[in-house]
N, C-alpha and C positions, 0 to 999 in steps of 0.2 A: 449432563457433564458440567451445566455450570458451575454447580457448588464445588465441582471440585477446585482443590486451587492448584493452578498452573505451573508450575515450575520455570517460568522464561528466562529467558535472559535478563540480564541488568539493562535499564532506561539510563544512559548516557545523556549528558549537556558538553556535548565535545563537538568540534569540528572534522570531521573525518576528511582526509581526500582517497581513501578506495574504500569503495562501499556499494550495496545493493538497495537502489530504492524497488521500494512494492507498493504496489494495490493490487486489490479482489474487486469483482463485482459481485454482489448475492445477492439472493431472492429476497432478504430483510435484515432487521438488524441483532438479532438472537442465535448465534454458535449452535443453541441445542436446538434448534426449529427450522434456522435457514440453511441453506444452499449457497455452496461458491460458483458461480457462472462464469466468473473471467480473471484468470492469474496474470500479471505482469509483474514483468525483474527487469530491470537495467542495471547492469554493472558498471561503474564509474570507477577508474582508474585515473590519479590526481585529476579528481573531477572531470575527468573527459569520457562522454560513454564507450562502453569497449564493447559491449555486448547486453543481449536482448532474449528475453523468456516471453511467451505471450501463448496461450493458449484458453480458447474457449471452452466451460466445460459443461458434459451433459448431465441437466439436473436429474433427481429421480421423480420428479413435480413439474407441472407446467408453470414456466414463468406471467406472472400478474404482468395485466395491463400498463400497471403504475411502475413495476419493475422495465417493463419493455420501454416505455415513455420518457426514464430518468435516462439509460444505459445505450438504448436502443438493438437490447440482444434479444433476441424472441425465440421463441422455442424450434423453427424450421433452421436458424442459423448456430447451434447446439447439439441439432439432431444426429449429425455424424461426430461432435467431437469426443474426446474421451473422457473416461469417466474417473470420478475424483482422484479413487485410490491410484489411477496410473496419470494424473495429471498431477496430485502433491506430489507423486517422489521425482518427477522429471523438476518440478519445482525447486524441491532440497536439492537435489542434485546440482542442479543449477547455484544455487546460494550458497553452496558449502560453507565454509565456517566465515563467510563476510561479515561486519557489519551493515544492518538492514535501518534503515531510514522509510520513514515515510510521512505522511501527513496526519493526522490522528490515529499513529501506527498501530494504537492497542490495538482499533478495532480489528483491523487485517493480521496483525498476531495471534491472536483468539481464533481464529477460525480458523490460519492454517495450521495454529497448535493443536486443537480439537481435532481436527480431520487426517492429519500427520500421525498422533497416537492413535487414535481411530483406526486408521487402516490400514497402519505400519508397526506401530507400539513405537515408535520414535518420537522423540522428547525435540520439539523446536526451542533451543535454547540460547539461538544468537543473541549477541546483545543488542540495541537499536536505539535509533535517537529519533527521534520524534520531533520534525520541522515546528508542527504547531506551537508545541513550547517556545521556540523564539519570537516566532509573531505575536504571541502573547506578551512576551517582554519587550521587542522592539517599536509594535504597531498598538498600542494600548487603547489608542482615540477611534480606532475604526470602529465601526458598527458593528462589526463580524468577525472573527477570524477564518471564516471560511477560506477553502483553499483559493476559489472563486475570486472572491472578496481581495484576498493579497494579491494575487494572480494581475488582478486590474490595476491593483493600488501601484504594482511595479511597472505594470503595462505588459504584463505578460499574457500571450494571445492563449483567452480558454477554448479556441473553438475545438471539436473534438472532445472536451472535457466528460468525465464520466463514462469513459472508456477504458482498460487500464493502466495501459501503455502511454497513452496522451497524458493520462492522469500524474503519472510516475514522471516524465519529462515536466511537467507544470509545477508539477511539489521538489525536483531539481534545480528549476529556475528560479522557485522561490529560496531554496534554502539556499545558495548562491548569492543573491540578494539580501536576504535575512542576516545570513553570516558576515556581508561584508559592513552593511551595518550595524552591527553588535558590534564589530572590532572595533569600528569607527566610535561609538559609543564610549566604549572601554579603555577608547585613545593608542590603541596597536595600530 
Protein backbone atom coordinates (compact mmCIF):
# COMPACT_ATOMS: atom_id res chain seq x y z
CA UNK A 1 0.00 0.00 0.00
CA UNK A 2 2.94 2.30 0.13
CA UNK A 3 3.17 3.34 -3.35
CA UNK A 4 0.04 4.25 -3.36
CA UNK A 5 -0.47 7.90 -2.86
CA UNK A 6 -2.63 8.89 -0.06
CA UNK A 7 -5.08 11.27 -0.51
CA UNK A 8 -5.02 13.20 3.21
CA UNK A 9 -5.86 15.98 4.27
CA UNK A 10 -3.94 19.35 3.84
CA UNK A 11 -0.67 20.09 6.46
CA UNK A 12 -1.73 23.38 7.93
CA UNK A 13 0.89 26.02 9.80
CA UNK A 14 -2.21 27.46 11.81
CA UNK A 15 -2.95 27.90 15.28
CA UNK A 16 -6.03 25.79 16.07
CA UNK A 17 -7.91 26.23 19.39
CA UNK A 18 -10.46 22.91 18.78
CA UNK A 19 -8.83 20.24 17.70
CA UNK A 20 -7.73 16.49 18.10
CA UNK A 21 -4.31 15.54 19.09
CA UNK A 22 -3.17 11.64 18.12
CA UNK A 23 -0.68 9.20 18.61
CA UNK A 24 -0.42 5.35 17.66
CA UNK A 25 1.88 2.97 19.10
CA UNK A 26 3.08 0.15 16.49
CA UNK A 27 4.99 -2.70 16.17
CA UNK A 28 7.56 -0.54 13.65
CA UNK A 29 7.82 2.04 11.46
CA UNK A 30 6.50 0.77 7.75
CA UNK A 31 2.34 1.17 7.29
CA UNK A 32 2.65 -1.96 4.81
CA UNK A 33 4.56 -4.35 7.44
CA UNK A 34 3.59 -2.92 10.89
CA UNK A 35 0.98 -2.92 13.29
CA UNK A 36 -1.02 -0.33 15.36
CA UNK A 37 -0.98 -1.42 19.06
CA UNK A 38 -2.17 1.80 20.82
CA UNK A 39 -4.73 4.77 19.56
CA UNK A 40 -5.10 7.91 21.46
CA UNK A 41 -7.28 11.21 20.66
CA UNK A 42 -7.84 14.02 23.01
CA UNK A 43 -10.23 16.61 22.03
CA UNK A 44 -9.25 20.03 22.86
CA UNK A 45 -11.80 22.61 22.82
CA UNK A 46 -10.20 26.39 23.05
CA UNK A 47 -7.28 24.35 24.00
CA UNK A 48 -8.92 22.89 27.13
CA UNK A 49 -9.33 18.95 26.86
CA UNK A 50 -12.91 17.95 26.64
CA UNK A 51 -12.50 14.43 25.92
CA UNK A 52 -10.33 11.23 25.53
CA UNK A 53 -10.19 8.05 22.93
CA UNK A 54 -7.52 5.45 24.15
CA UNK A 55 -7.54 2.02 23.27
CA UNK A 56 -5.20 -0.87 22.99
CA UNK A 57 -5.07 -2.99 20.03
CA UNK A 58 -4.77 -6.59 19.32
CA UNK A 59 -2.00 -7.26 16.89
CA UNK A 60 -2.23 -10.23 14.40
CA UNK A 61 1.87 -10.80 15.34
CA UNK A 62 3.54 -10.96 18.69
CA UNK A 63 4.96 -7.63 19.73
CA UNK A 64 9.19 -7.59 19.79
CA UNK A 65 11.07 -7.22 22.78
CA UNK A 66 12.26 -3.75 21.61
CA UNK A 67 8.60 -2.79 20.71
CA UNK A 68 7.61 -3.98 24.46
CA UNK A 69 10.92 -2.01 26.01
CA UNK A 70 10.20 1.56 24.10
CA UNK A 71 6.05 1.39 24.79
CA UNK A 72 5.89 -0.99 27.54
CA UNK A 73 2.56 -2.93 25.73
CA UNK A 74 3.23 -6.69 25.54
CA UNK A 75 1.35 -9.09 23.97
CA UNK A 76 -0.68 -10.50 27.45
CA UNK A 77 -1.76 -6.66 27.86
CA UNK A 78 -3.48 -6.59 24.01
CA UNK A 79 -4.65 -10.04 24.28
CA UNK A 80 -8.34 -9.19 25.12
CA UNK A 81 -8.35 -5.92 23.30
CA UNK A 82 -9.99 -5.26 20.04
CA UNK A 83 -8.99 -5.64 16.81
CA UNK A 84 -7.86 -2.93 14.25
CA UNK A 85 -10.84 -2.84 12.08
CA UNK A 86 -13.26 -2.29 15.20
CA UNK A 87 -10.63 -0.06 16.96
CA UNK A 88 -10.00 2.52 13.73
CA UNK A 89 -13.70 3.24 13.29
CA UNK A 90 -14.30 3.83 17.09
CA UNK A 91 -11.26 6.04 16.25
CA UNK A 92 -12.99 8.06 13.23
CA UNK A 93 -15.86 8.13 15.06
CA UNK A 94 -14.35 9.75 17.74
CA UNK A 95 -12.21 12.46 15.41
CA UNK A 96 -14.99 13.23 13.19
CA UNK A 97 -14.27 16.17 10.84
CA UNK A 98 -11.67 17.80 13.80
CA UNK A 99 -8.69 19.10 12.95
CA UNK A 100 -5.85 16.56 14.04
CA UNK A 101 -2.49 17.73 15.37
CA UNK A 102 0.23 15.71 16.54
CA UNK A 103 3.87 15.53 16.73
CA UNK A 104 5.52 14.10 13.55
CA UNK A 105 1.76 13.52 12.65
CA UNK A 106 2.65 12.01 9.17
CA UNK A 107 3.80 9.19 10.81
CA UNK A 108 0.50 8.37 12.70
CA UNK A 109 -1.65 9.69 9.60
CA UNK A 110 -0.32 6.90 7.39
CA UNK A 111 -1.12 4.23 9.31
CA UNK A 112 -4.43 5.25 10.32
CA UNK A 113 -5.05 6.28 6.69
CA UNK A 114 -3.80 2.66 5.43
CA UNK A 115 -5.81 0.73 8.05
CA UNK A 116 -9.03 3.23 7.78
CA UNK A 117 -9.20 2.27 3.78
CA UNK A 118 -8.11 -1.23 4.66
CA UNK A 119 -10.76 -2.15 6.52
CA UNK A 120 -13.40 0.45 5.95
CA UNK A 121 -12.70 1.83 2.32
CA UNK A 122 -12.79 5.10 4.07
CA UNK A 123 -10.53 8.00 3.12
CA UNK A 124 -8.83 9.67 6.42
CA UNK A 125 -8.77 13.14 5.08
CA UNK A 126 -8.73 15.67 8.14
CA UNK A 127 -6.58 18.35 7.62
CA UNK A 128 -3.61 18.53 10.53
CA UNK A 129 -0.91 20.44 11.78
CA UNK A 130 2.03 19.09 12.85
CA UNK A 131 3.62 20.55 16.19
CA UNK A 132 7.21 19.37 15.03
CA UNK A 133 7.15 21.98 12.26
CA UNK A 134 7.12 24.79 14.97
CA UNK A 135 9.91 23.53 17.01
CA UNK A 136 11.82 23.25 13.93
CA UNK A 137 11.19 27.02 13.45
CA UNK A 138 11.15 28.08 17.12
CA UNK A 139 13.92 25.79 18.77
CA UNK A 140 16.69 25.62 15.94
CA UNK A 141 19.82 25.33 18.45
CA UNK A 142 18.55 22.22 20.17
CA UNK A 143 20.27 18.97 19.38
CA UNK A 144 16.88 17.27 18.62
CA UNK A 145 13.68 18.05 17.93
CA UNK A 146 12.35 15.10 19.55
CA UNK A 147 9.24 15.35 21.25
CA UNK A 148 11.38 14.30 24.46
CA UNK A 149 13.88 16.83 23.66
CA UNK A 150 11.22 19.99 23.62
CA UNK A 151 9.25 18.31 26.26
CA UNK A 152 12.41 19.02 28.72
CA UNK A 153 13.56 22.09 27.02
CA UNK A 154 9.90 23.65 28.31
CA UNK A 155 10.15 21.46 31.33
CA UNK A 156 7.46 19.46 30.45
CA UNK A 157 7.20 16.17 32.62
CA UNK A 158 7.87 13.06 29.95
CA UNK A 159 7.29 10.55 32.42
CA UNK A 160 4.82 8.01 31.05
CA UNK A 161 6.07 9.08 27.54
CA UNK A 162 5.61 6.61 24.71
CA UNK A 163 2.39 5.70 25.62
CA UNK A 164 -0.35 7.21 23.64
CA UNK A 165 -2.32 9.20 25.67
CA UNK A 166 0.56 10.66 27.76
CA UNK A 167 2.13 11.16 24.42
CA UNK A 168 -0.73 13.21 22.98
CA UNK A 169 -0.88 15.44 26.39
CA UNK A 170 3.17 16.01 26.09
CA UNK A 171 2.80 17.07 22.15
CA UNK A 172 -0.28 19.65 23.75
CA UNK A 173 1.92 21.13 26.24
CA UNK A 174 4.39 21.41 23.70
CA UNK A 175 2.40 23.11 20.96
CA UNK A 176 0.99 25.46 23.65
CA UNK A 177 4.49 26.51 24.35
CA UNK A 178 5.67 26.34 20.76
CA UNK A 179 2.71 28.55 19.76
CA UNK A 180 3.09 31.13 22.40
CA UNK A 181 6.51 31.59 21.43
CA UNK A 182 6.21 31.93 17.69
CA UNK A 183 3.58 34.82 18.41
CA UNK A 184 6.06 36.24 20.62
CA UNK A 185 8.53 35.97 17.90
CA UNK A 186 6.22 37.45 15.32
CA UNK A 187 5.60 40.31 17.80
CA UNK A 188 1.55 39.31 18.28
Amino acid sequence: MSEVKRRKGKSRIAFPEDYCVVDIETTGLDPSESEIIEIAAVRYRNCKKLAVFSTLIKPNYHISSFITGLTGINDSMVQDAPNISQAIMDFYEFAGNDMIMGYNVNFDINFLYDNLLQCHGIIFDNDFVDVLRFARKVLPLLPDRKQTTVANYYGISILGAHRAEKDCEICNACYIRLRDDMKKQNGE
